[in-house]
C-alpha positions in Angstrom: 115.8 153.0 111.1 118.8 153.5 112.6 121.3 150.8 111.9 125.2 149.7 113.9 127.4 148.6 111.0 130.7 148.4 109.5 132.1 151.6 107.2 135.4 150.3 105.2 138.3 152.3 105.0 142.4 151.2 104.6 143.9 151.0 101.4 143.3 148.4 98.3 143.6 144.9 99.9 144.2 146.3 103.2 140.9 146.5 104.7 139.9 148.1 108.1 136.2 148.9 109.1 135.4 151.5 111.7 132.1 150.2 113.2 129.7 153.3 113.5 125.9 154.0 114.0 124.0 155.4 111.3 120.7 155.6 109.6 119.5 152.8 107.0 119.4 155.2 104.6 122.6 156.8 104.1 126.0 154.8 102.3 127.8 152.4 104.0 130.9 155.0 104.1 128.6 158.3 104.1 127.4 159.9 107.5 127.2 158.6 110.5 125.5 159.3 113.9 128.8 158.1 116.5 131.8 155.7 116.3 131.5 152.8 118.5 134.9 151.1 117.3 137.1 149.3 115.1 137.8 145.9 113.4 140.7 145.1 111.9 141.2 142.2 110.0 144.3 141.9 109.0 145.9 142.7 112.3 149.4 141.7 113.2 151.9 141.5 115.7 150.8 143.8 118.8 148.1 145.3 117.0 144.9 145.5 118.0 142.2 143.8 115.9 139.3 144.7 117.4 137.9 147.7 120.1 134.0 148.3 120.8 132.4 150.7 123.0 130.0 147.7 124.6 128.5 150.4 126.9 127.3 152.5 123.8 126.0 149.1 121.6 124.0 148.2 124.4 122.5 151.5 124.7 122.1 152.0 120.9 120.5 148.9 120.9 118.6 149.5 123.9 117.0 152.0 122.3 116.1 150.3 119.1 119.0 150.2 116.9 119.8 147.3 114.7 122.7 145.3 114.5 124.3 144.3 111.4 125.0 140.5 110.6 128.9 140.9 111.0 128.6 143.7 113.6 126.2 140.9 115.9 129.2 138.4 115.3 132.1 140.8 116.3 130.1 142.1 119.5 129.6 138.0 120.8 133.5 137.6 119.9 133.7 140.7 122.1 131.6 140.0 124.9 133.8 136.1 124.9 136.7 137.4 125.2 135.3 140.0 128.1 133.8 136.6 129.7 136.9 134.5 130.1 139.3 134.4 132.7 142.8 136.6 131.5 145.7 133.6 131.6 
């Protein structure tokens, strides 16, 4: 099964997850079919906490890929933010 989810990286207590496509099977940080984005938690200033490829979700998940618990969250913070009116 082929699975969207996040892969850690960033240094001890400085976390950053790219959020990639990849098969059920391999690691969380092993191999990995595309890169769909970034979260990063501990953003700040002008720095951008989170980017997603919405286009390329919808189309990995149009074709039958999963969505992790977290990743599902991120993508309906995405989509919100997408949805409101810029002030």
């Amino acid at each position: 099964m082929v699975v969207i989810r996040l892969a850690r990286g960033g240094a001890n207590k400085r976390p950053f997850y790219n959020i990639v496509v990849s098969d059920s099977r391999s690691r969380r940080d092993g191999n990995f079919i595309e890169r769909l984005g970034f979260y990063n938690p501990m953003a700040a200033g002008g720095e951008q906490p989170l980017r997603l490829a919405l286009d390329r979700i919808n189309y990995w998940a149009g074709v039958g890929a999963q969505l992790s618990p977290t990743v599902k969250r991120l993508v309906g913070q995405a989509q919100a933010q997408t949805a409101a009116p810029a002030a």
